[in-house]
C-alpha distance (Angstrom), angle and dihedral (degrees) to the residues before:
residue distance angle dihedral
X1 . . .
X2 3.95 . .
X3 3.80 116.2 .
X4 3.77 118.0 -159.9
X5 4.38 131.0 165.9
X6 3.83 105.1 -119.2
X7 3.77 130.2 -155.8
X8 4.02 111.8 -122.8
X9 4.27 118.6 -143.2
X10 3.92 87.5 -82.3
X11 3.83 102.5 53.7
X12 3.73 90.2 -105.5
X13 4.08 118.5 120.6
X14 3.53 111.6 -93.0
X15 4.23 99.6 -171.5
X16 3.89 139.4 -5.5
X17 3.43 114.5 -154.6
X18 3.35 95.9 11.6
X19 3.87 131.0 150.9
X20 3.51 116.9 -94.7
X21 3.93 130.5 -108.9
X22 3.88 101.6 -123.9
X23 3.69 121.0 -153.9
X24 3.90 97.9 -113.1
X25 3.94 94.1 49.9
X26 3.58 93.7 45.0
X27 4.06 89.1 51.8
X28 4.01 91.3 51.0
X29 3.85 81.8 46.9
X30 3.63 95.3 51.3
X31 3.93 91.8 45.7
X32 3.62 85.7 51.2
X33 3.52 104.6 54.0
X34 3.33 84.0 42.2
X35 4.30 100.1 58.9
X36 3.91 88.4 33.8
X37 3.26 110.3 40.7
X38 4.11 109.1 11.2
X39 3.64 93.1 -124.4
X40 3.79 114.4 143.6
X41 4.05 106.9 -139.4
X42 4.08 112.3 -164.1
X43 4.03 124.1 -160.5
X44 3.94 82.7 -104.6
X45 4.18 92.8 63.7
X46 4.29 81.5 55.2
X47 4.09 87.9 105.4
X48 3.54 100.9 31.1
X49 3.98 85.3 59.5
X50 3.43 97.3 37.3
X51 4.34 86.0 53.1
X52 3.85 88.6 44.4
X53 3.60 107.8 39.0
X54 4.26 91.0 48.9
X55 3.64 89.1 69.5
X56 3.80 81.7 63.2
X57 3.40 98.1 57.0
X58 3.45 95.9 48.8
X59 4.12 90.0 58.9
X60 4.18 86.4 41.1
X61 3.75 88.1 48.5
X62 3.91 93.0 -134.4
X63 3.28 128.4 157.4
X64 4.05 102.2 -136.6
X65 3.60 146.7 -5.0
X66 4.17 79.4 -94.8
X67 3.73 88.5 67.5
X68 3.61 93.5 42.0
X69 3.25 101.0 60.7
X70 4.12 95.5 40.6
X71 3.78 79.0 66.3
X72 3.94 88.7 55.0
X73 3.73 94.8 53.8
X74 3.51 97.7 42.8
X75 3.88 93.8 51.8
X76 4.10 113.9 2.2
X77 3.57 91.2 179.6
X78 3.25 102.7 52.8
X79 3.69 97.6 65.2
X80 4.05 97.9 23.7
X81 3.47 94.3 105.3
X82 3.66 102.8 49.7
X83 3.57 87.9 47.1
X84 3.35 93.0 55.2
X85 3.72 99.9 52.1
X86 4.12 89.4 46.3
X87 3.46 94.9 55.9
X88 4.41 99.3 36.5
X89 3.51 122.3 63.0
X90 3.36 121.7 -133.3
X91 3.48 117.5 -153.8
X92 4.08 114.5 161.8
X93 3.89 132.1 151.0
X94 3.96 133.4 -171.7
X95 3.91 111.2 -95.4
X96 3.98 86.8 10.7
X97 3.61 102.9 171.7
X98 3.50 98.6 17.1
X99 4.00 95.6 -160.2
X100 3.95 88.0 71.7
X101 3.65 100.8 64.8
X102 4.07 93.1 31.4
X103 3.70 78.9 64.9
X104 3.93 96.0 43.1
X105 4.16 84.1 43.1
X106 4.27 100.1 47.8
X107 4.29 95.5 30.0
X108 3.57 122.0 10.4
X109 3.49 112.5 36.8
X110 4.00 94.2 48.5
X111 3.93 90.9 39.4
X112 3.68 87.9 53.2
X113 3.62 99.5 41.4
X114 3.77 95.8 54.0
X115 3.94 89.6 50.0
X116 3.83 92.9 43.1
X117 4.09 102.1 38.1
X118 3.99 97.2 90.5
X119 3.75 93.0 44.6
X120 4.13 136.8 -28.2
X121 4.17 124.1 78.4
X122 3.70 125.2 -118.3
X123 3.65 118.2 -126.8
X124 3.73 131.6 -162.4
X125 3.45 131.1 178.9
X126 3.53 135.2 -155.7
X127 3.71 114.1 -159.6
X128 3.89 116.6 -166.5
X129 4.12 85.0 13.5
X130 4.19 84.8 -178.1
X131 3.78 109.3 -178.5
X132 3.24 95.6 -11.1
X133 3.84 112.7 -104.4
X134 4.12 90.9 118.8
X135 3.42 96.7 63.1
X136 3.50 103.7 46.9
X137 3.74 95.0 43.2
X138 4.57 82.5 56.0
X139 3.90 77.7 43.8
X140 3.95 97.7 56.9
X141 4.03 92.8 42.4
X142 3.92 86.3 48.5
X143 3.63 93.5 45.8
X144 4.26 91.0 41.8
X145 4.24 86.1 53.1
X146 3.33 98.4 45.0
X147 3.81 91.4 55.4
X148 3.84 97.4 45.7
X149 4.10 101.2 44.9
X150 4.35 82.1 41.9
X151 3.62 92.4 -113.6
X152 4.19 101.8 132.7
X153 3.92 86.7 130.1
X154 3.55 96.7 59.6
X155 4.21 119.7 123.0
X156 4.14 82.1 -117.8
X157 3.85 109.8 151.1
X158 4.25 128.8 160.2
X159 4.19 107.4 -137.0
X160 4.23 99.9 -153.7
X161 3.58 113.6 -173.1
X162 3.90 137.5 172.0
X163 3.93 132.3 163.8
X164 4.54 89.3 -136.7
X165 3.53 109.5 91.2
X166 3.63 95.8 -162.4
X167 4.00 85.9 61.0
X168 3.36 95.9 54.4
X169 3.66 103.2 44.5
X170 3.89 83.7 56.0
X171 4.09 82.2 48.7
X172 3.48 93.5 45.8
X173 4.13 93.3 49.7
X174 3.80 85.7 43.6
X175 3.78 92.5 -156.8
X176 3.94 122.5 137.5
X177 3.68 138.3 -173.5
X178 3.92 101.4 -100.4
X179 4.11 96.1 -115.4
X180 3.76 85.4 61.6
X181 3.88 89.2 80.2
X182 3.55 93.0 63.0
X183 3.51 98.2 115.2
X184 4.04 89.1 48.2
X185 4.20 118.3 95.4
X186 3.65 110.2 -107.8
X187 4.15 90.8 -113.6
X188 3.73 84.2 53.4
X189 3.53 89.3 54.9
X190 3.77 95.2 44.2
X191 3.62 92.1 47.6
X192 4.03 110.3 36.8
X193 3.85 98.8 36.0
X194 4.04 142.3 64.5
X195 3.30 116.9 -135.1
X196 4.30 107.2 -134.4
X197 3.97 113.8 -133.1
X198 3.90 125.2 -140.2
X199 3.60 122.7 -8.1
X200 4.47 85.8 10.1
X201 3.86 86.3 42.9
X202 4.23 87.1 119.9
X203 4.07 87.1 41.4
X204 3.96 123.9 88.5
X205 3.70 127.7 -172.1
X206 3.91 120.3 -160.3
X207 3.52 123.1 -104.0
X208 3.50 118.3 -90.0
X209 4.23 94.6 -118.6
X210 3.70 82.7 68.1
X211 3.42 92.0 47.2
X212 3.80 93.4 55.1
X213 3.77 92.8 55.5
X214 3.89 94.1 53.6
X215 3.79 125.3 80.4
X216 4.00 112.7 -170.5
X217 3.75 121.8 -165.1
X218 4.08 136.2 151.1
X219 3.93 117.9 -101.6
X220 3.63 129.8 147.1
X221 3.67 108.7 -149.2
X222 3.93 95.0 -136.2
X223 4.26 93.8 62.8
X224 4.10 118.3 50.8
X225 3.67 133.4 -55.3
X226 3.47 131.5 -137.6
X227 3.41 101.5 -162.5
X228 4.02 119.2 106.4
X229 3.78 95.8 -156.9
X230 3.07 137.1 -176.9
X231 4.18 91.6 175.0
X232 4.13 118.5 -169.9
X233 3.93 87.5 -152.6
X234 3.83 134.6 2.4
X235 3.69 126.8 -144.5
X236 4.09 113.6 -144.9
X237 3.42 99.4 145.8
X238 3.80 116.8 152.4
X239 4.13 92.9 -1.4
X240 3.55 107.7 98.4
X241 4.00 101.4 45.0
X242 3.95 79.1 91.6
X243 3.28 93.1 55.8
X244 4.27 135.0 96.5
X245 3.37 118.3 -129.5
X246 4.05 103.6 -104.9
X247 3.99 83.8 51.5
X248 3.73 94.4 54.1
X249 3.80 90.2 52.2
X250 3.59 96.4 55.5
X251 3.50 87.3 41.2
X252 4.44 98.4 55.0
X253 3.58 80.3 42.8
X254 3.45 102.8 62.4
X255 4.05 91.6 39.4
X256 4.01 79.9 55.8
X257 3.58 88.0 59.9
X258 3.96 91.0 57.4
X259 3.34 88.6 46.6
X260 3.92 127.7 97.9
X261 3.77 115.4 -150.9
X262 3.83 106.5 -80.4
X263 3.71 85.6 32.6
X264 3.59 119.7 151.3
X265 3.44 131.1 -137.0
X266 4.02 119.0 -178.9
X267 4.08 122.5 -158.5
X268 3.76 129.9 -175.6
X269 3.77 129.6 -87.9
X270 3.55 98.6 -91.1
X271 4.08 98.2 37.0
X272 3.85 120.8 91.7
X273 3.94 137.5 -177.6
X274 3.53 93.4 -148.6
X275 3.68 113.6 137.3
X276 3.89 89.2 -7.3
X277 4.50 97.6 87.0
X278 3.44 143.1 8.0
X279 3.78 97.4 -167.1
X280 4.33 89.0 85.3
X281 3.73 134.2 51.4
X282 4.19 117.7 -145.3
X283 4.10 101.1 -116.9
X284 4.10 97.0 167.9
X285 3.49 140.9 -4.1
X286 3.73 102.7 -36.1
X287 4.09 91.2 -23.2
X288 3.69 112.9 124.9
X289 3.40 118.8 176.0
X290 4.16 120.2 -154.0
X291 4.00 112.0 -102.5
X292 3.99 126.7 -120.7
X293 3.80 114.6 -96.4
């Protein structure tokens, strides 16, 4: 068995001593990332998965990648999600990309609330939820709009989903390390979180009105979904950078099929639809919003 010290996605070493990565392993990896999951794996990821997926093997107990991915074959779904998270990074923050919920704040929360308030629901979702921060911050605008236009009645609920399981037991918990609100107000703080007490005294959890508004299940995007829809706004922000192209069409398409027309579907800074579906128009930064028939 070959040993080697690997370099992890920051430059920092990831194992000494550590079984190796060999080439046909990491192509059965790549091919099953790839059918599972829709994430396109290049010969450059090779260390970053080697560095990630050995802290796997320590908590399986096996012996090398060999064994690792016997385990795959013999039950994909059994270790999909873990795999997921080990080789994805997620990297979320409340109010991240503040232009998104300014919009949702000024236009489309009010607009939809006044159409809505004698009858209808309002459905969000958040697709690729991570740890949870996205959600909750589309949970305290919801929860803020519905109070000022008079609306607390309203069938309003937030659908957060993610295929890691680590992310969304962190989600589900909904308790952060205290200099993750920095990008909240300090009257959001006050008002939407708890403050823990001795040993959690730098630890908040969210309040439980924004817990109420949030439903948080597993799904990967790739395999069936059991929602109906239809969704005022989806969330895909940050999701489909790992994507190819022919798996990003299927993908907009199927969000265009939860969609009603004037639908909006939000992606992340460095995601576009260009070239990839005609069925939305680009209204904003990285806003589309789906087309009339």
């Amino acid at each position: 068995m070959s040993t080697a010290a690997t370099i992890d996605n920051n430059g920092g070493v990831a194992a000494v001593g550590g079984p190796l990565l060999g080439n046909a392993e990491f192509e059965f990896l790549r091919t099953f990332v790839y059918e599972q999951c829709g994430i396109s794996l290049g010969e450059h990821k090779r260390q970053l998965v080697q560095g990630r997926l050995l802290r796997r093997l320590r908590a399986l107990k096996l012996r090398d990648f060999q064994a690792y991915c016997e385990l795959l074959r013999r039950d994909p779904q059994q270790e999909l999600g873990e795999l997921a998270s080990a080789i994805s990074t997620n990297v979320t923050a409340f109010f991240r990309e503040s232009h998104h919920f300014e919009l949702l704040i000024d236009e489309l929360l009010p607009r939809w609330i006044a159409e809505k308030k004698n009858g209808g629901r309002l459905r969000i979702w958040s697709a690729g939820c991570a740890t949870g921060e996205e959600p909750y911050t589309l949970a305290m605008v919801l929860a803020e709009a519905l109070e000022k236009h008079g609306a607390q009645q309203l069938d309003a609920k937030i659908l957060a989903t993610d295929l890691s399981p680590q992310a969304l037991e962190t989600a589900r918990k909904g308790v952060y390390a205290l200099d993750r609100l920095e990008g909240i107000s300090v009257e959001r703080r006050r008002r939407w979180f708890l403050r823990g007490e001795g040993d959690y005294a730098d630890y908040v959890c969210v309040n439980p009105r924004l817990r109420e508004l949030v439903s948080i299940l597993p799904l990967n995007l790739l395999h069936d979904w059991p929602m109906q829809g239809p969704f005022d706004a989806i969330f895909c922000r940050n999701v489909v950078i790992y994507f190819d192209k022919p798996t990003k069409q299927r993908l907009f398409q199927r969000y265009a099929g939860l969609l009603p027309e004037g639908g909006y579907l939000f992606l992340g800074h460095s995601e576009s639809m260009y070239g990839l579906n005609d069925n939305f128009d680009l209204i904003g930064r990285t806003v589309y919003r789906k087309r009339s028939a």
